[in-house]
N, C-alpha and C positions, 0 to 999 in steps of 0.2 A: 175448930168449928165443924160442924155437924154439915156432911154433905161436899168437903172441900175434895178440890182431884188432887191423888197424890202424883205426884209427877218424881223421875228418874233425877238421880245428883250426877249419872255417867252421862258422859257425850258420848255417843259412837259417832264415828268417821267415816267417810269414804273417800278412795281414792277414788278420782275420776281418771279416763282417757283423755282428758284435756291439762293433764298435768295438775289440776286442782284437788284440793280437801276440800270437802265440804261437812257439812252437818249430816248425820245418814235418820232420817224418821222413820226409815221403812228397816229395823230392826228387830232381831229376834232371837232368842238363844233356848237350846235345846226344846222348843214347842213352846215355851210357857209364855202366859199374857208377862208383858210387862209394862211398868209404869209410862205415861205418857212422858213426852221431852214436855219440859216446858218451854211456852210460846211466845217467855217472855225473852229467851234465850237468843239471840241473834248471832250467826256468824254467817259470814260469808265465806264463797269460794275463796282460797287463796292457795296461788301457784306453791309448787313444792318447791322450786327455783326460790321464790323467795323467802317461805321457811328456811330454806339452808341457809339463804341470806343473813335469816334474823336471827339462827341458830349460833353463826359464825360471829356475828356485829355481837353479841352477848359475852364472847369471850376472847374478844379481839385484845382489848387492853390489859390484863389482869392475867397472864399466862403463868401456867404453870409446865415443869416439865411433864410432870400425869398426864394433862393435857395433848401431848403427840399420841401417845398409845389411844384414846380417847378419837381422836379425829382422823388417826387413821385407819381405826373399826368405823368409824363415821363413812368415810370415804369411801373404803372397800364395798358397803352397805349400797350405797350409792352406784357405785359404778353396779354391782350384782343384780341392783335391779333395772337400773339400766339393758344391762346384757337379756335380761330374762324380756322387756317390754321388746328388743330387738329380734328375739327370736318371736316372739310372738308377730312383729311384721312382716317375720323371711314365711310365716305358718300364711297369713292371707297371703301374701302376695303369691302364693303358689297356688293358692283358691282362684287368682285373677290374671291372670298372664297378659 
């Protein structure tokens, strides 16, 4: 149809400082316009706590040994960013005494 918006098949993401992902619409890669998200697309915030959740409940029952190598780059991943969010509160709190 003549006139339709073409809209993006990618999601981009954001992580928030409230521990959530959300949708990110305010996107943009190396300058150039890109397609709009479309609006018909709904997602909401959801905690990264509970992605891990649903990430783990997925391969809870069905294990393989592969699987240990797998979750414990999972982990590590995890805990690094953890460390990195941690440093970054020793960085304000020195701004705030």
């Amino acid at each position: 149809m003549a006139g339709e918006t073409d809209y993006t098949k990618k999601l981009f993401l954001r992580l928030n400082s409230n521990g959530c992902i959300e949708l990110d619409g305010d996107y943009l890669w190396d300058g150039c316009d890109t397609p709009e998200i479309d609006p018909d697309i709904d997602l909401s915030p959801v905690p990264l706590l509970k992605l891990t959740q649903l990430l783990c409940g997925l391969y809870s029952d069905d294990n393989e040994k592969a699987d240990i190598k797998r979750f414990k780059k999972l982990a590590a991943e995890i805990d690094a960013s953890g460390d990195i969010v941690r440093q970054l509160i020793k960085t304000i709190e020195v701004k705030f005494p």
